[in-house]
N, C-alpha and C positions, 0 to 999 in steps of 0.2 A: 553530848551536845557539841555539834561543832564550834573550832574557832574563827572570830573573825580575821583576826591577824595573828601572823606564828609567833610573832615578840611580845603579843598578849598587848600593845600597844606601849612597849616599854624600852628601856638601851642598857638594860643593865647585866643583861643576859646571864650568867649565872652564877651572880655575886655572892647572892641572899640577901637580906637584909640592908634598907640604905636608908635614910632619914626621909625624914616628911620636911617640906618647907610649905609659907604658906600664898597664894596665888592675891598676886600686889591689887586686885580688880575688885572680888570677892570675900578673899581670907579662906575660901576652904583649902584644908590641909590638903596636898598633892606629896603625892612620890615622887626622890627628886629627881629620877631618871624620865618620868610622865611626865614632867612640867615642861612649858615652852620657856625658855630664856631670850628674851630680845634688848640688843643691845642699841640706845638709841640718845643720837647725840643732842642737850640738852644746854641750853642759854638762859642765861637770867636777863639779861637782853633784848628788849623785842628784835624780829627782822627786821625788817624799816631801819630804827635805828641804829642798827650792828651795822646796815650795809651803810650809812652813814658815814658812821666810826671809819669804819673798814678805806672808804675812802681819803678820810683827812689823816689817814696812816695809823691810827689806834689797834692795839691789838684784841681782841673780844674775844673773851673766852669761852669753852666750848668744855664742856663734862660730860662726858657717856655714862650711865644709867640703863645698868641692867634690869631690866623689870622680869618677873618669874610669874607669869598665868598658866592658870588650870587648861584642860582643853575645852570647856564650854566657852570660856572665856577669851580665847586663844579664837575659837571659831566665831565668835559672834563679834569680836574686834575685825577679822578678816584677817589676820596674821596667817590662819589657816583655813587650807579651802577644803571641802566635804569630795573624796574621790573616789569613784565609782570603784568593782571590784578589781577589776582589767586595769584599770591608772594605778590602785596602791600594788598591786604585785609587781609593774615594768618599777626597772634602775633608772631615776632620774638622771639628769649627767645636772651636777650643778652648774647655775648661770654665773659667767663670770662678766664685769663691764670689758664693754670692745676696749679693745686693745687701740692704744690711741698710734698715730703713723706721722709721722714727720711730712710737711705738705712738698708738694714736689715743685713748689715755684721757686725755684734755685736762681742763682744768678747765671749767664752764661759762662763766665770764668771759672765757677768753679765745677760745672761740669764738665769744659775741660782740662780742669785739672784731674777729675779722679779718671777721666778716662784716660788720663797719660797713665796714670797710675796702674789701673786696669791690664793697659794692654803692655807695661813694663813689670809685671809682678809676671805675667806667665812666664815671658824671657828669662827671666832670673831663674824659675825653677826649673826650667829647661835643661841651661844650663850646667845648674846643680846636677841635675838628673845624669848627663855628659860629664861629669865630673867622675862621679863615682863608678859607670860603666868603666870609664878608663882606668880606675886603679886599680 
């Protein structure tokens, strides 16, 4: 009988043997190489009120909680999505958040300051450069 996936749907590739833990939704025992781990940040706090706090300068505290579900569980939260044959074989690239940029409304001064900068940083190496031809 064929397989559906070559890792048997697993990470532990050929360890042998590795414990069961049990999935935080349902309780059924999972392999713990099979189980979904999501790390997910966790207030005693409501919103509203933290952002409150957060205003009048209070610090609110914040605990991440790892929860371990099964894969039915995993799929039916939506954690994990159902991927045709052709999507689970392609190499995801993981998503990373954009990459944040410094906004470019500068002041005039100091744009012309880095541009002295700028165009006094080549001279310099130039020079250098004349330096060493000459010894």
């Amino acid at each position: 009988m064929p397989k559906k996936r070559k890792n048997r749907g697993r990470h532990k590739g050929d360890k042998g043997k590795e414990p069961m833990v049990y999935c935080d939704n349902c309780g059924k025992l999972v392999p713990r190489s099979k189980a979904v781990r999501v790390t997910v940040p966790y207030s005693p706090v409501p919103g509203d009120l933290a952002r409150e706090l957060e205003k009048q300068g209070a610090i609110v505290p914040r605990y991440y909680v790892t929860k371990t579900y099964c894969i039915n569980c995993a799929i039916y939260l939506g954690i994990l999505k159902v991927r045709s044959e052709d999507e689970r074989k392609k190499k995801a690239a993981l998503s990373r958040a954009p990459i944040r940029r410094e906004s470019v409304t500068a002041p005039s001064a100091s744009k012309s300051a880095q541009t002295q900068t700028q165009t006094s940083a080549p001279s310099t190496t130039q020079g250098m450069q004349g330096s060493t031809t000459k010894s």
